[in-house]
Every structure is written in structure tokens, then in C-alpha cells.
C-alpha positions in Angstrom: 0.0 0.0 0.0 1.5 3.5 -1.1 0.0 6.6 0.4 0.5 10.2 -0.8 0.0 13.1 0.8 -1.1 16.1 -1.4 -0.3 19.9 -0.4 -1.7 22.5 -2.5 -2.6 26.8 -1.9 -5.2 26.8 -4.8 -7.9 25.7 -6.8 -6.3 22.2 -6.9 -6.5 20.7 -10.6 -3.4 19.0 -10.2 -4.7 17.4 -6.9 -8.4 16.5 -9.0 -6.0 14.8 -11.6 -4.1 12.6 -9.1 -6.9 11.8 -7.2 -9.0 10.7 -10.5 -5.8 9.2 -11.8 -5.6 6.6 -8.7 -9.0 6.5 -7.8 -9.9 2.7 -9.0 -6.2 1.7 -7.5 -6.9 -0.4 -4.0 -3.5 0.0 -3.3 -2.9 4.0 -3.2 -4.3 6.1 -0.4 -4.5 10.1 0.3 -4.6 10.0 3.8 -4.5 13.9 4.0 -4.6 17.0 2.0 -2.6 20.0 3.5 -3.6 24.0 2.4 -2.3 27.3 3.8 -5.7 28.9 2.9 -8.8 28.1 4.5 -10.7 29.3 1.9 -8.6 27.3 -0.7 -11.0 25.6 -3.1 -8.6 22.3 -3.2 -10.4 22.0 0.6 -13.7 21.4 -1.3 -11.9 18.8 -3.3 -10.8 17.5 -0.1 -14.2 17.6 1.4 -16.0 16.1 -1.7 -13.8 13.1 -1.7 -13.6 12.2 1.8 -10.3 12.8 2.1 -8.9 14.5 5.5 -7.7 17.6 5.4 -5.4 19.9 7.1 -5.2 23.8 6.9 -1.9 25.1 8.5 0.6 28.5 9.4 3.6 28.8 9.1 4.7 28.1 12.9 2.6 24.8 12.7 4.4 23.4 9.1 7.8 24.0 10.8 7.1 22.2 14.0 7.9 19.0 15.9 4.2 17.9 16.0 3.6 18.5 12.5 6.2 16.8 11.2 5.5 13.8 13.7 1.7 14.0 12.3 3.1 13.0 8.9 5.4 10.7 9.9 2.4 8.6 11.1 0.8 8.5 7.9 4.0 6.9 6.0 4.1 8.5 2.9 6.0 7.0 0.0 5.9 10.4 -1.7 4.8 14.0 -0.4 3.7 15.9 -3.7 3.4 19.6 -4.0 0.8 20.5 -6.1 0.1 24.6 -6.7 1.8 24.7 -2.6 3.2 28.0 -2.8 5.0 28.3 0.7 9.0 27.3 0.9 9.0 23.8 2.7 11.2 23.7 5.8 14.2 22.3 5.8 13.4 20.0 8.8 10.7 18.5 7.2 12.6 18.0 3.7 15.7 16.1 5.8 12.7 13.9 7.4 11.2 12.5 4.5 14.3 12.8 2.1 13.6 11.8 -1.9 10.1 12.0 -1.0 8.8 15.7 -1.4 8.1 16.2 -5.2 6.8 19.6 -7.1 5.7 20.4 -10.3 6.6 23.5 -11.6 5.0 25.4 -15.1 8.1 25.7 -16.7 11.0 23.9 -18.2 13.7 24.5 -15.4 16.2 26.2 -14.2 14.8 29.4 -16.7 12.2 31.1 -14.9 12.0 29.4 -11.7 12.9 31.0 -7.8 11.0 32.8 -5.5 7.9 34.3 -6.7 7.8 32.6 -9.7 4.4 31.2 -9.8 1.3 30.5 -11.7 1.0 33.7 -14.4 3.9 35.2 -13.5 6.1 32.3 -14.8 4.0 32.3 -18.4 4.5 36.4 -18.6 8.6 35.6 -18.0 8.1 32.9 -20.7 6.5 34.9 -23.1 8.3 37.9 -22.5 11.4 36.2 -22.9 10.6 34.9 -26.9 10.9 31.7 -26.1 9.7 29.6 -29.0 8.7 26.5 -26.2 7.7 26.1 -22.9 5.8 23.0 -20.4 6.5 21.8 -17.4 9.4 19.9 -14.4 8.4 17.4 -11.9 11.1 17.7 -9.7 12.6 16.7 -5.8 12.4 19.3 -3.9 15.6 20.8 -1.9 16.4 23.4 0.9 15.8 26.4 -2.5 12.8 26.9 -4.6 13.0 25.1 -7.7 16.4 23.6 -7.8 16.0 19.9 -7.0 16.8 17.4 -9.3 14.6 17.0 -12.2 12.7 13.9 -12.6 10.2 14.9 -16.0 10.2 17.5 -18.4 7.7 17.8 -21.2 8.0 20.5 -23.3 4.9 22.5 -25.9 5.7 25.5 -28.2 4.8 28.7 -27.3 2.6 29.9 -29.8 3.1 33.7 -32.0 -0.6 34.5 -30.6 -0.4 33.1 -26.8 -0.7 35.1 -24.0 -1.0 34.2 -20.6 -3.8 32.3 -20.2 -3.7 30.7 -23.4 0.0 29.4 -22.4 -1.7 28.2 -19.0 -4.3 26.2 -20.7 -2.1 24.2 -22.9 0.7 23.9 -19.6 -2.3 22.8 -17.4 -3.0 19.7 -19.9 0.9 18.7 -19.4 0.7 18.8 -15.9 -2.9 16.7 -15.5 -1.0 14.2 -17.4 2.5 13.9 -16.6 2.1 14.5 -12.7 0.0 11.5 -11.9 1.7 9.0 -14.4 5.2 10.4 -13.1 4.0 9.8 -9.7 3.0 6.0 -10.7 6.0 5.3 -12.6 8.2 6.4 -9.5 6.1 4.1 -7.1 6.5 1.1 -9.4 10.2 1.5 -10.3 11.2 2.7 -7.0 9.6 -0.4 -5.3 8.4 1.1 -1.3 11.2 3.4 -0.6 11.5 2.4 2.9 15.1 1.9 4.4 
């Protein structure tokens, strides 16, 4: 039995295509969704499914109890999914090779702090780039510098803008995340020790 536990700050489609991805598989579980917002609308995904779920501050992610919280739920993989907070560094070192992100872009270009959501596809565009897509990646102690695991790439188009460029970057993600996420549990066997 794998279990993965899902953090995400937004509207959660990336957590929607996981969860539909693995739904008919008996032997994946979400044992908890995580959010920094209360008013996130991934909590209603959450609440539709069944799934616990967890809002949390700052002070609570980076402490003791909150990392012991986890631990009990023995994830083989925490995935970031739209989580837009820096991960402590205590909690990367306790679950190491296990927290994964997916970022809208085809790192290292336009990755860092603050690059997000639109704000990546407006560096993308404004840059000329004639492509674009998406990394899964490990995450590490800096924001978007883990190793990569997936890239997939689509062109940039002479008439995108952001929006269109989000579209056509959301379809990547929706597909490579959760497939990336089952290839790594069946190649990687459990992960434990």
C-alpha cells in the first residue's frame, strides 16, 4: 500500500488529476490533503472526496508535531501540487527523496521565489521563447532547484498570452504528474530503508 500526501494553496487541478488518476487503485491512499488557505477551493476537493484535510501557518508546518503528524501517515511520496509556501528544511531532511513539485516551466529558466502561476507564463513569453511545459522535480532546501525527474516540453505559440500558455501547460501537468508519480512508485519499489 503506497500513500500520498497532497499539499496545495489553490484551486487544486493538479490534486483533481491525481486523485482521479488513482482513484480505481486499492492500493494507493490520500490520507491527508494540506492548504495554507482556509478558503482554498482544493479544501472542497478534499471535502467532496472524503479525504482529511489539514489547513496550516507557518509556525505549525515548521514544527515538531507536525512533522510527527506525517510521519504517522507513512508517505512513500509527499507531492506539492500549486503549494506555494518554501518547505522547511526540517521536514525536507525527514522524509528525504520523498517531497516532489511540479513547476509550469522547463527548469532552471524562470524558476525562484515568486515565480508562480502567471507570473512564470509572462517571463516565458516575455522572454521569446519559442517552447515552454513543465518539471516534476525533488524538492531541496531552495525553490525550484532539486533534481529534475520529468520534463515535457509544448511550443509557445506567436498568438499566446497568458492564459492561453496556462491552458495548454495545465494539460501537461494533468497528465504527466500523476503518471510520473505511478512510474516512480512502481520503479522505486516502497522506498523504505
Amino acid at each position: 500500500m503506497h500513500s500520498l500526501i497532497l499539499f496545495a494553496s489553490g484551486a487544486g487541478s493538479n490534486v483533481r488529476a491525481i486523485i482521479e488518476y488513482f482513484e480505481s487503485d486499492p492500493s494507493l491512499k490520500i490520507p491527508l490533503i494540506v492548504s495554507n488557505r482556509p478558503e482554498a477551493p482544493v479544501l472542497d476537493i478534499a471535502r467532496d472526496r472524503g479525504i482529511p484535510y489539514r489547513v496550516v501557518n507557518k509556525d505549525e508546518l515548521a514544527s515538531p508535531a507536525f512533522l510527527e503528524a506525517m510521519a504517522s501517515l507513512n508517505p512513500r511520496f509527499i507531492v506539492l501540487a500549486g503549494f506555494l509556501w518554501k518547505i522547511p528544511e526540517t521536514l525536507i531532511q525527514a522524509f528525504p527523496k520523498k517531497w516532489i513539485n511540479i513547476h509550469p516551466a522547463i527548469l532552471p529558466q524562470f524558476g525562484g521565489a515568486g515565480m508562480y502561476g502567471r507570473r512564470v507564463h509572462e517571463a516565458v513569453l516575455a522572454s521569446g521563447q519559442s517552447y515552454s511545459g513543465i518539471t516534476i522535480h525533488y524538492i531541496d532546501a531552495d525553490y525550484d532547484t532539486g533534481p529534475a525527474i520529468v520534463q515535457a516540453y509544448c511550443p509557445v505559440l506567436p498568438d499566446d498570452d497568458p492564459d492561453s500558455l496556462s491552458q495548454r501547460i495545465h494539460k501537461l501537468e494533468h497528465y504527466y504528474y500523476p503518471r510520473t508519480l505511478a512510474f516512480l512508485m512502481e520503479t522505486e519499489g516502497s522506498g523504505q530503508g
